[in-house]
N, CA and C atoms of all chains as a GROMACS GRO file, in nm:
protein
  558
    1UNK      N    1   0.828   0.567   0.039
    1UNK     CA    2   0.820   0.470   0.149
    1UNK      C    3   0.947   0.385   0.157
    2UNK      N    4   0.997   0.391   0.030
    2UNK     CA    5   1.112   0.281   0.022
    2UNK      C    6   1.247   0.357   0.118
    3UNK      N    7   1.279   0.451   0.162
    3UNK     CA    8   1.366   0.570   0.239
    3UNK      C    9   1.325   0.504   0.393
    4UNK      N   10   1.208   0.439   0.428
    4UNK     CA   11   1.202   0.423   0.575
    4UNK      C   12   1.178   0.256   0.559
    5UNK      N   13   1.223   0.152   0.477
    5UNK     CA   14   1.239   0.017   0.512
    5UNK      C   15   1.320  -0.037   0.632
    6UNK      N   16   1.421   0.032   0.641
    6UNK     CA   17   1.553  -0.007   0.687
    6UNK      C   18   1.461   0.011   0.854
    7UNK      N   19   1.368   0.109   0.864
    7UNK     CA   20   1.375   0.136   0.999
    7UNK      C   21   1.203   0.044   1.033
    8UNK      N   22   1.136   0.001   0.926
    8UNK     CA   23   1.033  -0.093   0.930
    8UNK      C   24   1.093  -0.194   0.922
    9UNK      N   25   1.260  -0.270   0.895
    9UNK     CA   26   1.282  -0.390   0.923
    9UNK      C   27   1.352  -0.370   1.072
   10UNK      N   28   1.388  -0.253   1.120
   10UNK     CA   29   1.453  -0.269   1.254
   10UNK      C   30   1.342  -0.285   1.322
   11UNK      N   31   1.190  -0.315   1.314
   11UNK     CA   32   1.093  -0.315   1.406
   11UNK      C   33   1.016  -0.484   1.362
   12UNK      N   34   1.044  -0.512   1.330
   12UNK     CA   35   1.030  -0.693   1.329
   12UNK      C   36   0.998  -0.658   1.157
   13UNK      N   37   0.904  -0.628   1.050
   13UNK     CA   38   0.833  -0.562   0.964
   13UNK      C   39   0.901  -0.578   0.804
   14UNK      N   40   0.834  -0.657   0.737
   14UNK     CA   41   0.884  -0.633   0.629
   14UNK      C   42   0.805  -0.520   0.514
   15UNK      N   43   0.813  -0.480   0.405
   15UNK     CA   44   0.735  -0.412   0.325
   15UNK      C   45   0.748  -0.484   0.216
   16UNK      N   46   0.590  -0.430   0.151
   16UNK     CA   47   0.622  -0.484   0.017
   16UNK      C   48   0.501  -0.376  -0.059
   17UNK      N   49   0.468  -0.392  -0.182
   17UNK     CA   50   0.385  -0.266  -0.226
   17UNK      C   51   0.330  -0.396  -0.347
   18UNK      N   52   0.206  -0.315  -0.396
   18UNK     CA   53   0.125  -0.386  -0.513
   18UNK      C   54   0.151  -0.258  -0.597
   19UNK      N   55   0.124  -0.290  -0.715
   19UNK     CA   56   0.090  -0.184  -0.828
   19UNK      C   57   0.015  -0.222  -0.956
   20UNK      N   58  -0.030  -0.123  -1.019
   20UNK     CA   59  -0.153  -0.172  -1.123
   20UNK      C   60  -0.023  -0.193  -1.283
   21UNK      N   61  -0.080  -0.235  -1.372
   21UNK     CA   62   0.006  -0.212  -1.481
   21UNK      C   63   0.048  -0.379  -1.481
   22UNK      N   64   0.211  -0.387  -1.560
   22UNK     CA   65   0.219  -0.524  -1.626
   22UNK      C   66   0.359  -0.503  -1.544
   23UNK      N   67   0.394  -0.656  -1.569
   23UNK     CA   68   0.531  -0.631  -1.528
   23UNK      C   69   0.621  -0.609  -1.622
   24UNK      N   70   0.614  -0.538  -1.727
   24UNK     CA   71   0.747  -0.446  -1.774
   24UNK      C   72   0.759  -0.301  -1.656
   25UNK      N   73   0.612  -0.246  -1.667
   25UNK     CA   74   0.635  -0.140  -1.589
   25UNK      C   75   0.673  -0.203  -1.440
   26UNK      N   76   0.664  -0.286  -1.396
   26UNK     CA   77   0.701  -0.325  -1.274
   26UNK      C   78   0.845  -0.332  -1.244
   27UNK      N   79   0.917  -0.402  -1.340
   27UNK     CA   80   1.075  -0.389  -1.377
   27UNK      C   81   1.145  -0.330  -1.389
   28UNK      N   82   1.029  -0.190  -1.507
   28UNK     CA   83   1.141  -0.108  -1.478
   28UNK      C   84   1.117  -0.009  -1.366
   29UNK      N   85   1.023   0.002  -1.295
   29UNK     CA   86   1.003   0.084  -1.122
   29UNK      C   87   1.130   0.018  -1.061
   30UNK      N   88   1.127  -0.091  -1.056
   30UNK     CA   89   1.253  -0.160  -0.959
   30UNK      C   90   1.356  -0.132  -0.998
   31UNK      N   91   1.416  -0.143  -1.151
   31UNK     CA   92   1.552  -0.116  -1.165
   31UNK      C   93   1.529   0.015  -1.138
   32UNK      N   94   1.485   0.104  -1.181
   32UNK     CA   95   1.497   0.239  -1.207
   32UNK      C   96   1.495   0.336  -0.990
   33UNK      N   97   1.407   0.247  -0.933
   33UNK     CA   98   1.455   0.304  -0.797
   33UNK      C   99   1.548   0.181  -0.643
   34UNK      N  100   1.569   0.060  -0.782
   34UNK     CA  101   1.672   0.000  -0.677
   34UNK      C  102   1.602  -0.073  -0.589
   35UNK      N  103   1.455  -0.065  -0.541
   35UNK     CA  104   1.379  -0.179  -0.440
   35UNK      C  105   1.451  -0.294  -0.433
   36UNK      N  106   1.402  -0.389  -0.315
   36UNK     CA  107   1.432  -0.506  -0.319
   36UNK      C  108   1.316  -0.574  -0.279
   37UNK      N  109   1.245  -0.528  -0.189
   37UNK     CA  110   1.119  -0.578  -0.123
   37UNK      C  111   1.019  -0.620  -0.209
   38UNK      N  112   0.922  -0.719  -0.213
   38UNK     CA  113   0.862  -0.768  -0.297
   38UNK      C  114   0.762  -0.636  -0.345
   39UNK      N  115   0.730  -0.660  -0.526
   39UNK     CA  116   0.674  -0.539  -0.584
   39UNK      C  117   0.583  -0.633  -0.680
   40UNK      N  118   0.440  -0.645  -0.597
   40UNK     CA  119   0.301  -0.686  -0.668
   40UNK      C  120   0.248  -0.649  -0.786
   41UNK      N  121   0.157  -0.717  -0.881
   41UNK     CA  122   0.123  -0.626  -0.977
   41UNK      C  123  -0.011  -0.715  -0.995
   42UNK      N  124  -0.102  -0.624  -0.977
   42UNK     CA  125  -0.277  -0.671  -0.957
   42UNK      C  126  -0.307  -0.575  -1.076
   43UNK      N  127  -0.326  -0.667  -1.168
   43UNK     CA  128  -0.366  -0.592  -1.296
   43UNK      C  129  -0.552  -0.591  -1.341
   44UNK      N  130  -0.570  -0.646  -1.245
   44UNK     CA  131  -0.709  -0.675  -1.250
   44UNK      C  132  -0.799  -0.605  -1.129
   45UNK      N  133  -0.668  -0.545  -1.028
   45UNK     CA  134  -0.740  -0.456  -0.924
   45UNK      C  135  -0.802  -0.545  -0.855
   46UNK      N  136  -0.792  -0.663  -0.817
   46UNK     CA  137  -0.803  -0.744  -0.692
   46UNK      C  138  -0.820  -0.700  -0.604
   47UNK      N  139  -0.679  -0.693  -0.553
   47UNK     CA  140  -0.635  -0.626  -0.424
   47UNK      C  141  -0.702  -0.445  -0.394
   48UNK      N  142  -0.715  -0.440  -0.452
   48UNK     CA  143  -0.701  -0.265  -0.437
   48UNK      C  144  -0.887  -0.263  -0.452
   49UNK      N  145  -0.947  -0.305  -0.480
   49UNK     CA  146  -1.104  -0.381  -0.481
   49UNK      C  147  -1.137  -0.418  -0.333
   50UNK      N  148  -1.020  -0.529  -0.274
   50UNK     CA  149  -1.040  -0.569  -0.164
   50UNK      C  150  -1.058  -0.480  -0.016
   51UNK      N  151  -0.957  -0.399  -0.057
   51UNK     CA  152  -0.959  -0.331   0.071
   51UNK      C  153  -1.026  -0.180   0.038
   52UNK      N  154  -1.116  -0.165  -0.024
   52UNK     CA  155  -1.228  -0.032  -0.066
   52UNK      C  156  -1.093   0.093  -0.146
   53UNK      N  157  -1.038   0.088  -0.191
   53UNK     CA  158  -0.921   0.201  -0.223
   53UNK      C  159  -1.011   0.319  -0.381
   54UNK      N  160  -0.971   0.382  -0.346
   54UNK     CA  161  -1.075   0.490  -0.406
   54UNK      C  162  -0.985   0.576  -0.550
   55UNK      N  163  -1.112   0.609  -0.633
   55UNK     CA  164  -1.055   0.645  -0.740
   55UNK      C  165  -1.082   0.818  -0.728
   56UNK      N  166  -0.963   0.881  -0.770
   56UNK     CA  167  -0.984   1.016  -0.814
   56UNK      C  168  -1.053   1.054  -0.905
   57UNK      N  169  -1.064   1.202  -0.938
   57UNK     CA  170  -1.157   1.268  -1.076
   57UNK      C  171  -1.083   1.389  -1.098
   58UNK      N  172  -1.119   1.446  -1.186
   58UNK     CA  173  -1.022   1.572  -1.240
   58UNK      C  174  -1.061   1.667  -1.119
   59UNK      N  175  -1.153   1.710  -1.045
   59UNK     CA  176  -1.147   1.834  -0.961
   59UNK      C  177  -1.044   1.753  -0.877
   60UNK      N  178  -1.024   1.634  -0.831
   60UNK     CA  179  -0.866   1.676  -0.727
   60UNK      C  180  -0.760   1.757  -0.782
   61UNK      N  181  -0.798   1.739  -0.920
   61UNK     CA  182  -0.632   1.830  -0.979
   61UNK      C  183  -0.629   1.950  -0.949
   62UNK      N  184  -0.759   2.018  -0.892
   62UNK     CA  185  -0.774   2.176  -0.858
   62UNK      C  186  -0.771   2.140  -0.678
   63UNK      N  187  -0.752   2.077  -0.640
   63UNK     CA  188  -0.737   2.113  -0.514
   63UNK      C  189  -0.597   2.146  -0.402
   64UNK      N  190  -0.610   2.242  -0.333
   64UNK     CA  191  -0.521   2.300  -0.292
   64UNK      C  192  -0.388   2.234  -0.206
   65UNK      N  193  -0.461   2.093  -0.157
   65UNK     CA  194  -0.368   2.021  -0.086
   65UNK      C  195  -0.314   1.938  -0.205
   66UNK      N  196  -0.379   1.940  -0.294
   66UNK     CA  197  -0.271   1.859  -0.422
   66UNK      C  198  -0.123   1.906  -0.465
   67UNK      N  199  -0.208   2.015  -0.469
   67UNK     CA  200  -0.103   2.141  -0.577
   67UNK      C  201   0.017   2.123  -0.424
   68UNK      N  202  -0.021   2.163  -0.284
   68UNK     CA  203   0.096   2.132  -0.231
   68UNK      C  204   0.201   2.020  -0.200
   69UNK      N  205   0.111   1.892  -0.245
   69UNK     CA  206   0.160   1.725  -0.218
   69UNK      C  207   0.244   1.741  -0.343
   70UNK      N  208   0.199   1.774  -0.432
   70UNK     CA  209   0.280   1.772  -0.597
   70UNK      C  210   0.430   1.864  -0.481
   71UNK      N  211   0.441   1.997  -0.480
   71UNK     CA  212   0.507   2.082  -0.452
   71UNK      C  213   0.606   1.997  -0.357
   72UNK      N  214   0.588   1.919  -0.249
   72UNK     CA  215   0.629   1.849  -0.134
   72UNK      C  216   0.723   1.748  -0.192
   73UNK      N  217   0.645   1.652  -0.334
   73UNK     CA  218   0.730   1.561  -0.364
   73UNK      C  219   0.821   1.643  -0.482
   74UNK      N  220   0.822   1.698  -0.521
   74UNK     CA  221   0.924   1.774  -0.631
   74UNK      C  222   1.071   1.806  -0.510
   75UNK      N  223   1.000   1.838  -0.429
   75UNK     CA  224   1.123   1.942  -0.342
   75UNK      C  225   1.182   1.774  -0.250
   76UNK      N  226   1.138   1.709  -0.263
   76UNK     CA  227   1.214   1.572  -0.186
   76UNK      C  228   1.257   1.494  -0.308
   77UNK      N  229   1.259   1.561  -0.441
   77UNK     CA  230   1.336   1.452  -0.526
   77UNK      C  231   1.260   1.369  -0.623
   78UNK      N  232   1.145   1.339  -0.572
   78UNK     CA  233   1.068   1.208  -0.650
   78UNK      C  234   0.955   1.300  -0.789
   79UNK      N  235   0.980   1.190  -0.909
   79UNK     CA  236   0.932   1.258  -0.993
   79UNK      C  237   0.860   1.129  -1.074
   80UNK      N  238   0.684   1.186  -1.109
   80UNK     CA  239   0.608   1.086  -1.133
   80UNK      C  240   0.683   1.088  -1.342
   81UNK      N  241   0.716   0.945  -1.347
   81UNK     CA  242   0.775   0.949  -1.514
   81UNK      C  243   0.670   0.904  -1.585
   82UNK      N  244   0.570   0.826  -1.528
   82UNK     CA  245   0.477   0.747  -1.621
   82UNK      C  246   0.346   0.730  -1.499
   83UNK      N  247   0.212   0.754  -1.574
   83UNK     CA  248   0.056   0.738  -1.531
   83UNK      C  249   0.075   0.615  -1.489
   84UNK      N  250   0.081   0.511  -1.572
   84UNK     CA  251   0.011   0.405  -1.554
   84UNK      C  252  -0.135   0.324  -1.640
   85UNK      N  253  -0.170   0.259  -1.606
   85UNK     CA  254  -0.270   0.229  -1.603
   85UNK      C  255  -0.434   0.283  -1.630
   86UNK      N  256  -0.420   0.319  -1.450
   86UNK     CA  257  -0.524   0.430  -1.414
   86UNK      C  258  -0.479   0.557  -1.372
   87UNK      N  259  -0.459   0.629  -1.442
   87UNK     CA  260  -0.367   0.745  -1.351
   87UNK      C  261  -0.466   0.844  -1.239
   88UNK      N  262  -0.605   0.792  -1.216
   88UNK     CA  263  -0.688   0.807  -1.120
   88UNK      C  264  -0.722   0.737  -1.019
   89UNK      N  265  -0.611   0.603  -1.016
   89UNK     CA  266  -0.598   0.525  -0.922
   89UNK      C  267  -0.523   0.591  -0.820
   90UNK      N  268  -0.638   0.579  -0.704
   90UNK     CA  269  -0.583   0.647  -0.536
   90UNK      C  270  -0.493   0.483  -0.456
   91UNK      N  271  -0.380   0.536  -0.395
   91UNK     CA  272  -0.312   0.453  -0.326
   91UNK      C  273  -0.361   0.425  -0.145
   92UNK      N  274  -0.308   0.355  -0.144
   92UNK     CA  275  -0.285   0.352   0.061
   92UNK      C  276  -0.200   0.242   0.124
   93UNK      N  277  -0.219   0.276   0.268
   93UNK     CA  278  -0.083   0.193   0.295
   93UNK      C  279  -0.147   0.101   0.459
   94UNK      N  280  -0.158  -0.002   0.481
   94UNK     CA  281  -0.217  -0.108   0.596
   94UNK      C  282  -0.026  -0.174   0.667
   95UNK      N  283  -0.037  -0.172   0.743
   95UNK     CA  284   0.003  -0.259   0.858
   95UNK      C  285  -0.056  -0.391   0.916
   96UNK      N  286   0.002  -0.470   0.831
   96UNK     CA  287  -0.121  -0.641   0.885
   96UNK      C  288  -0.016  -0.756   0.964
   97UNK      N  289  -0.050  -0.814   1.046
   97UNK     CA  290   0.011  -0.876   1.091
   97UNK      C  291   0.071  -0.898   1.262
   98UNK      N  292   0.121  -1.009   1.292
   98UNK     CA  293   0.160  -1.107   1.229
   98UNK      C  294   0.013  -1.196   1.256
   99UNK      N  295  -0.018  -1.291   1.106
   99UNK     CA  296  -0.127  -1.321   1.149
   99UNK      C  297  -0.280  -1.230   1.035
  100UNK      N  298  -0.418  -1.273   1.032
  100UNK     CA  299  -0.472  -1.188   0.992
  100UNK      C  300  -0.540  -1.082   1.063
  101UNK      N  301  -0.416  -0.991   1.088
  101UNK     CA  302  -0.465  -0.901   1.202
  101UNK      C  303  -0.433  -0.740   1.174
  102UNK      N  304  -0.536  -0.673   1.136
  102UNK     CA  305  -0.475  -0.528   1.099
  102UNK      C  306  -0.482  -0.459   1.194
  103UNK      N  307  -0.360  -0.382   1.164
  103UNK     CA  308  -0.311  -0.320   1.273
  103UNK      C  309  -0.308  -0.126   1.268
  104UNK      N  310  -0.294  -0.154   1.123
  104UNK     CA  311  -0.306   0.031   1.025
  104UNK      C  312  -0.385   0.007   0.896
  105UNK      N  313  -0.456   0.094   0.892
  105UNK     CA  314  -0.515   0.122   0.792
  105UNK      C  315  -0.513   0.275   0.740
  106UNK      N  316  -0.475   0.315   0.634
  106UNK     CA  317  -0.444   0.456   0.565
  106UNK      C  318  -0.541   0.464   0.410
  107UNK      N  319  -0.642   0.529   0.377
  107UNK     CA  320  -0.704   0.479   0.242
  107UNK      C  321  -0.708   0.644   0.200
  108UNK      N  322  -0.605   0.626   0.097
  108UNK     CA  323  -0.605   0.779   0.073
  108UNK      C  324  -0.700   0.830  -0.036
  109UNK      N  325  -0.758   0.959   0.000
  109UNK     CA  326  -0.856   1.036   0.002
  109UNK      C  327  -0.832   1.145  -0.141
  110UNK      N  328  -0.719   1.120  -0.152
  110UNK     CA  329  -0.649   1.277  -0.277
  110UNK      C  330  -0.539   1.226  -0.323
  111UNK      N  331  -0.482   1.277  -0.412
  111UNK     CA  332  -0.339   1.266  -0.485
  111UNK      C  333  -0.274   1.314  -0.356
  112UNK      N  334  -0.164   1.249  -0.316
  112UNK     CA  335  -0.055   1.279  -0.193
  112UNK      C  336  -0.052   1.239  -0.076
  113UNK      N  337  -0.193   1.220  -0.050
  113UNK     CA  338  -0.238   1.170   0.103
  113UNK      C  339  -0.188   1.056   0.142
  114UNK      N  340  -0.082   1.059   0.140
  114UNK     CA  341  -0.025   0.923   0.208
  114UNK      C  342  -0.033   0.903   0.339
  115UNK      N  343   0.014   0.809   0.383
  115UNK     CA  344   0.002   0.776   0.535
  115UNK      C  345   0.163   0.789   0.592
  116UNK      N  346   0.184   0.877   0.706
  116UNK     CA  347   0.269   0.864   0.735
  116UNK      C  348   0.362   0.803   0.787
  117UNK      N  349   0.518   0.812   0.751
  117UNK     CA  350   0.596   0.645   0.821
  117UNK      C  351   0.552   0.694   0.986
  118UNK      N  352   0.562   0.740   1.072
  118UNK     CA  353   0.544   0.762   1.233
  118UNK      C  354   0.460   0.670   1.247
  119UNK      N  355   0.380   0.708   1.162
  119UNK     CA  356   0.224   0.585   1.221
  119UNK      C  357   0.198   0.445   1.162
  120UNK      N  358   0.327   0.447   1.055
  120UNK     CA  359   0.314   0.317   0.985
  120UNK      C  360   0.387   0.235   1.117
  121UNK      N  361   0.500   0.330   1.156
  121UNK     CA  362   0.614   0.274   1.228
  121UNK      C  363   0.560   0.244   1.444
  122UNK      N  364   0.455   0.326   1.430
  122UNK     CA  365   0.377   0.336   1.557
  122UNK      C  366   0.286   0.184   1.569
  123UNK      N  367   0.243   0.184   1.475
  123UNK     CA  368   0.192   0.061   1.424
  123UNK      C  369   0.221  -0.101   1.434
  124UNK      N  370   0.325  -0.100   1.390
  124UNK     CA  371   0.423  -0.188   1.396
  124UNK      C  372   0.460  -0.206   1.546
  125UNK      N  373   0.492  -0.099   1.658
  125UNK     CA  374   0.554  -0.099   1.774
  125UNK      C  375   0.424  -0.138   1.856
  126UNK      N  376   0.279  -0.182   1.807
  126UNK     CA  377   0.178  -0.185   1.887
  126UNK      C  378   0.150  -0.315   1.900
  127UNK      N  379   0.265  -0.377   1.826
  127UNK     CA  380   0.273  -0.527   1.925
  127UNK      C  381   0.380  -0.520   1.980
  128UNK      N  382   0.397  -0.546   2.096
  128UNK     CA  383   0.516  -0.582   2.156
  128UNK      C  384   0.590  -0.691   2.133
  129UNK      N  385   0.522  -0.756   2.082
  129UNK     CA  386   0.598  -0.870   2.091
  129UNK      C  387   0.700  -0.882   1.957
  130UNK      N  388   0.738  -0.821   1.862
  130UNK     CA  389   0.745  -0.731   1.787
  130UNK      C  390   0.871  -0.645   1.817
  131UNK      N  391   0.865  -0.527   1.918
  131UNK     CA  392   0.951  -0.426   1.963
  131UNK      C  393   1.060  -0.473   1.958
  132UNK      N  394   1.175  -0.455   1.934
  132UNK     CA  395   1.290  -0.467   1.966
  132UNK      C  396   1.356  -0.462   2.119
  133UNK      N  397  -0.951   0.353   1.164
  133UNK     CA  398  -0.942   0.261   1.062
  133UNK      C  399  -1.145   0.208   1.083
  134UNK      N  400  -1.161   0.326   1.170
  134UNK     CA  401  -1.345   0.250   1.218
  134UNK      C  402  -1.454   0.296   1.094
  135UNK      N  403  -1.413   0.383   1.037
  135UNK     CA  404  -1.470   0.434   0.902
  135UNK      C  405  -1.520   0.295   0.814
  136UNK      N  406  -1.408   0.257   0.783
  136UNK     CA  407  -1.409   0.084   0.725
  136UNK      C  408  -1.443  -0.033   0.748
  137UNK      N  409  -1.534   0.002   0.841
  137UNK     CA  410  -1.611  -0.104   0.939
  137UNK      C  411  -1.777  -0.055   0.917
  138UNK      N  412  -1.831   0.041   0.850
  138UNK     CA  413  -1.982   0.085   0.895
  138UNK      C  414  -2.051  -0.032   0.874
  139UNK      N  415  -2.187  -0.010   0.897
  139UNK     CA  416  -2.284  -0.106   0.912
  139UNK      C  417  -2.312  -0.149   1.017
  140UNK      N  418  -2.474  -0.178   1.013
  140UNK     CA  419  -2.582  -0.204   1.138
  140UNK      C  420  -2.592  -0.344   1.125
  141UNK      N  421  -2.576  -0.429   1.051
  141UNK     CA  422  -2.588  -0.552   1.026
  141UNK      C  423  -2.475  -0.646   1.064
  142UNK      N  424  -2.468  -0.709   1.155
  142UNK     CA  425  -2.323  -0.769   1.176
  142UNK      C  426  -2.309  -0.892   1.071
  143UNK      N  427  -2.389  -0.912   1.005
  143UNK     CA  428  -2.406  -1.049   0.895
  143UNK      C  429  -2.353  -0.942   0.794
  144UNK      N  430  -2.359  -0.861   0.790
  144UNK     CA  431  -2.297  -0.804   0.639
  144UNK      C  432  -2.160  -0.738   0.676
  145UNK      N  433  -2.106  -0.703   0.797
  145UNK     CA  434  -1.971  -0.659   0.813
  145UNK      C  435  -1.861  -0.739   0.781
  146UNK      N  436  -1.766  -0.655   0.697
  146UNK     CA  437  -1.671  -0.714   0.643
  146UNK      C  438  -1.597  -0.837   0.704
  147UNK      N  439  -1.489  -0.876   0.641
  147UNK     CA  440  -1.404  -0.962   0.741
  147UNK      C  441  -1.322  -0.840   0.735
  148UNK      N  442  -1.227  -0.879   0.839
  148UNK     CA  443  -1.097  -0.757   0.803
  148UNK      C  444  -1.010  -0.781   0.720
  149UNK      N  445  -0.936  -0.671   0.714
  149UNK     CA  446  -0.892  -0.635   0.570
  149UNK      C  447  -0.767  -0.718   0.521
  150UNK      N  448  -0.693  -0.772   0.656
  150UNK     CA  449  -0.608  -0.838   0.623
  150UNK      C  450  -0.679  -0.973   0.559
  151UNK      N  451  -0.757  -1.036   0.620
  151UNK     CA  452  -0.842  -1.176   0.592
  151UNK      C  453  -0.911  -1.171   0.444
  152UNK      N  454  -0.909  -1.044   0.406
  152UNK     CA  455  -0.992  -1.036   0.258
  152UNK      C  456  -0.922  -1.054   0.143
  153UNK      N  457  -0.778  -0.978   0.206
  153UNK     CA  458  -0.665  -1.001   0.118
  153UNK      C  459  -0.568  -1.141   0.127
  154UNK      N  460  -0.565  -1.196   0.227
  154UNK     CA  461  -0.467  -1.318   0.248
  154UNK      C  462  -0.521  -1.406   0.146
  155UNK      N  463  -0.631  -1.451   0.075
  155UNK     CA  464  -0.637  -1.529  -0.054
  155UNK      C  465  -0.589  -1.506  -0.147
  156UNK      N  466  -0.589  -1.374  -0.196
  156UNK     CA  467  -0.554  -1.337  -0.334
  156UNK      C  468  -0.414  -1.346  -0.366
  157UNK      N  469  -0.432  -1.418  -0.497
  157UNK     CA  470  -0.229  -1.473  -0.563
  157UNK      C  471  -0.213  -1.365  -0.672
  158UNK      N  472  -0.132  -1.289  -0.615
  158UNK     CA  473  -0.039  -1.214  -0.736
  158UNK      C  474   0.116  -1.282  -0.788
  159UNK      N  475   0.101  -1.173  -0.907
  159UNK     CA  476   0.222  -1.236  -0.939
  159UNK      C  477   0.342  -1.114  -0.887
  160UNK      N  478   0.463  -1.155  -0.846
  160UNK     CA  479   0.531  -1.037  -0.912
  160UNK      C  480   0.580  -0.994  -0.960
  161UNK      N  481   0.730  -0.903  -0.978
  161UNK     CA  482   0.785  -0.819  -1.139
  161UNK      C  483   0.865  -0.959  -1.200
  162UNK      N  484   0.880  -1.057  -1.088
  162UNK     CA  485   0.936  -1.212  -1.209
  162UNK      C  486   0.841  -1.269  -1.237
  163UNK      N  487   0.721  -1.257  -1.244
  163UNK     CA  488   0.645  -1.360  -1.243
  163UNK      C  489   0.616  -1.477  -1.151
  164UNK      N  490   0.658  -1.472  -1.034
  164UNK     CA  491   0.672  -1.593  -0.923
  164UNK      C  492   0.499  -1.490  -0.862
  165UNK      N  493   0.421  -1.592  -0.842
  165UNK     CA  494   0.267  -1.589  -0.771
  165UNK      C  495   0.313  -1.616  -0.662
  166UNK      N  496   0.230  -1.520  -0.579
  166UNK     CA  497   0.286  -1.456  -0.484
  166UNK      C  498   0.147  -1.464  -0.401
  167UNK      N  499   0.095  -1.556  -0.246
  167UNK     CA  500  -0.018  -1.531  -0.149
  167UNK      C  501  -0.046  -1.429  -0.093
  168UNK      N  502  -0.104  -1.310  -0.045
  168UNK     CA  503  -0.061  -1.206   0.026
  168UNK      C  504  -0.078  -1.254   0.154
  169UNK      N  505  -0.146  -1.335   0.187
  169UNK     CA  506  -0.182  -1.375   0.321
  169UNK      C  507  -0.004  -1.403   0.356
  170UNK      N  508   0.071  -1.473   0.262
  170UNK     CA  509   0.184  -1.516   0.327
  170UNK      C  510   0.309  -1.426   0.403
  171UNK      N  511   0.251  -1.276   0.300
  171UNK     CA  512   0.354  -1.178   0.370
  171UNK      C  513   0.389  -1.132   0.478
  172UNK      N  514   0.262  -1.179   0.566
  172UNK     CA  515   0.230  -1.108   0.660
  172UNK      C  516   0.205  -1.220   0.786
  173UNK      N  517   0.193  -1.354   0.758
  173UNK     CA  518   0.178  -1.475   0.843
  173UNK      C  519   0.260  -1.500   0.973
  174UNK      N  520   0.373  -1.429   0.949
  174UNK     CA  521   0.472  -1.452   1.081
  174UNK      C  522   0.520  -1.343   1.148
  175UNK      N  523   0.487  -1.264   1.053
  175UNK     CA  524   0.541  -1.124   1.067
  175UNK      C  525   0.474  -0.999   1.038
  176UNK      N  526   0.508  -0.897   1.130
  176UNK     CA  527   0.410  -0.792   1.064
  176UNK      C  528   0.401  -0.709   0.938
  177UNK      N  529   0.376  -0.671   0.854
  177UNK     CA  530   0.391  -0.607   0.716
  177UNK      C  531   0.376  -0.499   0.687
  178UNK      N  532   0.444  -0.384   0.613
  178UNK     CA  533   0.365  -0.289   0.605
  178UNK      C  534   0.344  -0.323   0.427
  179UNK      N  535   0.173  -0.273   0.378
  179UNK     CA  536   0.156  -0.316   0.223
  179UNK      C  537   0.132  -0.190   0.223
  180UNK      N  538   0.231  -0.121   0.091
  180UNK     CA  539   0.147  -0.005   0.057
  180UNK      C  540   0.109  -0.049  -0.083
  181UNK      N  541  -0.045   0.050  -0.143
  181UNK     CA  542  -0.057  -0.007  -0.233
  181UNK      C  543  -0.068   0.124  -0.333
  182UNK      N  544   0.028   0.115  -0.469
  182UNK     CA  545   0.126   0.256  -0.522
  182UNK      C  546  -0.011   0.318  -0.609
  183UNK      N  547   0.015   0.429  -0.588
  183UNK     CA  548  -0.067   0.520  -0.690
  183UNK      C  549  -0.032   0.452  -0.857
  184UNK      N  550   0.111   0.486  -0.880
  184UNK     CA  551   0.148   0.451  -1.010
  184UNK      C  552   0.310   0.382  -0.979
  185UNK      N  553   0.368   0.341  -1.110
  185UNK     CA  554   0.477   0.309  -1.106
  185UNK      C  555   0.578   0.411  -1.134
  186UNK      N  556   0.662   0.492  -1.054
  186UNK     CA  557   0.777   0.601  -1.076
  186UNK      C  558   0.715   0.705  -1.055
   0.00000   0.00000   0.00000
């Protein structure tokens, strides 16, 4: 996600991400991929509680759209170095704002299922007031 | 995003999702506590929230 900031700040939009774990691992995610955007750490699963975000089980590891999401991120570069925490913790990605007003919601379903930038970025353009 | 809304009861439907989250104080990788409501107060946000770290 961090590859399409530049084009979520050309649309009014800032980013920022939560993650489970402590902040050593938080520190070193940042040095190690350069972020700047604020990088959360809900070690208690607050956040990720709040908005229903769902836990995996070992049969996702047999499923076929995994094995290709794994395949997808290898071939774009990105390589998982460390679990975590929960390494059955499922991610997702919301569009809120400006205001308490959601605008995207993405609650992923499998290892990979991310939400795509088009619709993060579609999202964002569905206020006008907003648009560039 | 209507999935995340079920229910017949309008006394038991959520608030939305942004409003559930704008209380909660994190910290982040410095330790500075952090509102989430604030990220998003003037401006629109995108939050993703990470599988793992790396």
């Amino acid at each position: 996600m961090r590859e399409h900031e530049q084009a979520f700040k050309n649309k009014g939009a800032n980013l920022a991400a939560i993650g489970l774990g402590d902040a050593n691992y938080a520190r070193l995610f940042r040095e190690e991929t350069g972020i700047t955007f604020p990088l959360l750490i809900d070690d208690q699963r607050a956040a990720y509680r709040a908005v229903g975000l769902k836990k995996a089980n070992l049969l996702h590891l047999l499923r076929a759209d995994n094995a290709k999401a794994r395949k997808r991120a290898q071939a774009a570069g990105h390589r998982q170095v460390r679990l975590g925490q929960n390494p059955f913790q499922l991610g997702g990605s919301f569009v809120f704002g400006p205001g308490n007003v959601d605008r995207y919601a993405h609650v992923s379903q499998t290892f990979g299922d991310n939400a795509q930038p088009a619709d993060l970025l579609a999202a964002i353009s569905a206020s006008s007031k907003f648009t560039p | 995003m209507g999935s995340l809304y079920t229910g017949s009861n309008p006394r038991s439907m959520p608030r939305s999702l942004s409003e559930a989250l704008a209380g909660i104080v994190l910290p982040d990788a410095d330790g500075r506590q952090i509102q989430l409501g604030a990220l998003w107060e003037t401006q629109p946000t995108v939050l993703v929230f990470l599988r793992h770290y790396g």
